[in-house]
N, C-alpha and C positions, 0 to 999 in steps of 0.2 A: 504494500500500500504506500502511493508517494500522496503527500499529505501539499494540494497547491493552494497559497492565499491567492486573490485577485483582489487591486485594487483600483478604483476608478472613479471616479464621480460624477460620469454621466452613465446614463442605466444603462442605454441603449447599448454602448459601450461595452459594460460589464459582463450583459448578455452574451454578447457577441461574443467575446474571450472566452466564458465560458464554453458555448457549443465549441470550439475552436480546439479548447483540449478535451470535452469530449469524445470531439472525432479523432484524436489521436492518443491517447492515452485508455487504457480498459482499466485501471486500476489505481483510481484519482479518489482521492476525498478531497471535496473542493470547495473551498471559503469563500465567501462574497462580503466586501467590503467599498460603502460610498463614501468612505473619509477614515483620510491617512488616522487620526484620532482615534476610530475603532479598531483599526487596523493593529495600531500599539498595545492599544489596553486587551486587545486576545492574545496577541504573541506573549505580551509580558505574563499571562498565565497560562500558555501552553506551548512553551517551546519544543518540547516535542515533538509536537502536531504541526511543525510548520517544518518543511523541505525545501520548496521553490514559490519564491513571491513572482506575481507579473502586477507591474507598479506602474501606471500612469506618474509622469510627473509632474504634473499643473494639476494639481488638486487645489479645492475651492480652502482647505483647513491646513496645507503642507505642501511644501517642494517633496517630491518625490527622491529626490536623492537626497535631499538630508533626510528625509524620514528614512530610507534605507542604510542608513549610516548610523543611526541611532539602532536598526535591527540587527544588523551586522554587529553591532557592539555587546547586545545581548547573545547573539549566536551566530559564530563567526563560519558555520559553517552551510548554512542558507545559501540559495541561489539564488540569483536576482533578475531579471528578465523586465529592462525599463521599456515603455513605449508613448509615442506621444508625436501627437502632431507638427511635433513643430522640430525640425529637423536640426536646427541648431544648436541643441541639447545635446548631437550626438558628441560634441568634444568634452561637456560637461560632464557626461557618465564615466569619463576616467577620473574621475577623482575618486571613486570607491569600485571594489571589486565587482565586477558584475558576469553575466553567459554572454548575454546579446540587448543590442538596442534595435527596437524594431519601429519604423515610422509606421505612423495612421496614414491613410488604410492599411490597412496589415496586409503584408502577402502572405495567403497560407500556407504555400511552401517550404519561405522561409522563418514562418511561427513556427512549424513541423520540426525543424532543425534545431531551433531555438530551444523546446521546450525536451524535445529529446537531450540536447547536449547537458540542459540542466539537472535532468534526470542522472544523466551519465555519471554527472559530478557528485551528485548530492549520493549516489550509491559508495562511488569510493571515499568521501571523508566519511561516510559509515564504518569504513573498512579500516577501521583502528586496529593497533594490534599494541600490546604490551608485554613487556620485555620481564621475565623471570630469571634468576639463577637460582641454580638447586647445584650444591659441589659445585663438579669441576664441570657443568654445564653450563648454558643460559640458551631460556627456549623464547621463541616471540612468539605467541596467542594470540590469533586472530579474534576479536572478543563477539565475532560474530558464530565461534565456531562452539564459544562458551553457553553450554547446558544449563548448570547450577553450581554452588559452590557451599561447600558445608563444613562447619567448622568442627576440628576433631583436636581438643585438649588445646594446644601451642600451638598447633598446625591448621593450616586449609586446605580444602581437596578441592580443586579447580577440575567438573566432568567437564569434557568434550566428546564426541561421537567416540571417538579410537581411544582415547585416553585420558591418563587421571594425573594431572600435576599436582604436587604439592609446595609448600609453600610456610616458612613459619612467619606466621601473621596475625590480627585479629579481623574476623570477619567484616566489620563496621573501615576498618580503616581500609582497606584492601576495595570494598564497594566505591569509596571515593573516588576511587584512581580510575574508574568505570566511566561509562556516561548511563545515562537515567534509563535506560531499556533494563537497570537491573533491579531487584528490588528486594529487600531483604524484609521476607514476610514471617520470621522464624528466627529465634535468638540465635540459630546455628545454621541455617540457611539464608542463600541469593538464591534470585533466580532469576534466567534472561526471558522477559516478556515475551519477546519475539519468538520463544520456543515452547510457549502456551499453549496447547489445543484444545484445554478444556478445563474447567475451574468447578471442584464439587466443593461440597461442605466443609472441611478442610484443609484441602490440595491445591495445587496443582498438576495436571499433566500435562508432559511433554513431548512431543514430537517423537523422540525417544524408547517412549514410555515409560520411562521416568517419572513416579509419584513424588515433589515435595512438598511437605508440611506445612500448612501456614499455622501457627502458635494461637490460640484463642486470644490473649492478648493482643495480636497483628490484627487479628479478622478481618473487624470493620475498616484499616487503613491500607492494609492489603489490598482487599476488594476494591474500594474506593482507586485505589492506585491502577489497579491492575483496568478496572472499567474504564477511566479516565483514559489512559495509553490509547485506549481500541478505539478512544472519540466518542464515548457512552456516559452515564450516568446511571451510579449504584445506588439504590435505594433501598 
């Protein structure tokens, strides 16, 4: 699931971007925004949920590139996809990171290009990996490869499909060094969202098959976390 904001402040506009990665994307959850101002106050509570902005920037409440400058600053790892009428902006968008600038009217060939490349990107700054030593090794974990992690005495057992690394660490500390697809529902467990399939009374299961525990304690914040990720609401 890539997770796209759209912002814009004429409707007709917004509409239209929308069908636009409809017809090219099968696998969108997709935001709709008429002012950079709501735009901010979502992102600033669900940076999770946000992958690729596509940003007008003459909005009637914000320049469009400062307001992606400001999103960029909470999460640096967004893509950004400006567009706009007015074609002399195209020098102005190097001043912050961006995929592509596309002028109004859009061509849909090159939105296609656009929105794909953004995709592209936003997959590999996914694709973090963190650096272990155990002895006389050191392994780098792909942390998209990482299952669950559970804490044993002194030590943590980092699963992955093939393998079990260890690690002497505390669970809490070690979840840090993560990014937030992990979530530690269990005094002695993580677990990576994204390898979820199925949430009973209190587990989770994984892809794997893989049952872990959520703690009665966690319950309600687990749940809460875990629905919140999927773009839901636990009640």
């Amino acid at each position: 699931m890539v997770n796209i904001l759209i912002c814009d402040d004429n409707e007709t506009h917004l509409e239209y971007i929308q069908q636009l990665v409809l017809g090219c994307v099968t696998n969108a959850r997709i935001t709709l925004f008429s002012s950079g101002n709501d735009l901010i106050d979502y992102f600033e509570k669900n940076l999770h949920r946000a992958d690729v902005i596509i940003c007008d920037i003459e909005l009637d409440s914000a320049n469009g590139i400062d307001l992606s400058k400001i999103l960029k600053s909470l999460n640096s790892n967004i893509q950004i996809i400006f567009v706009s009428a007015y074609i002399e902006y195209f020098e102005d968008v190097y001043s912050i990171d961006h995929v592509y600038f596309l002028a109004k009217p859009i061509d849909t060939e090159k939105f296609h290009r656009a929105i794909q490349k953004a995709i592209e990107k936003s997959i590999e700054s996914k694709n973090k990996y963190i650096t272990l030593t155990n002895k006389n090794s050191v392994y780098a974990i792909n942390l998209n490869d990482i299952d669950y992690i559970e804490a044993a005495l002194r030590q943590i057992k980092i699963y992955t499909k093939d393998t079990v690394y260890t690690k002497y660490s505390k669970i809490d500390g070690f979840v840090k060094l993560l990014d937030d697809r992990f979530l530690i529902c269990h005094k002695s467990f993580a677990v990576n969202m994204d390898k979820i399939v199925k949430l009973s009374k209190n587990r989770f299961i994984l892809e794997s098959k893989a049952a872990v525990p959520i703690s009665k304690s966690r319950s309600d914040y687990a749940k809460a976390r875990f629905f919140d990720y999927l773009g839901g609401t636990y009640e």
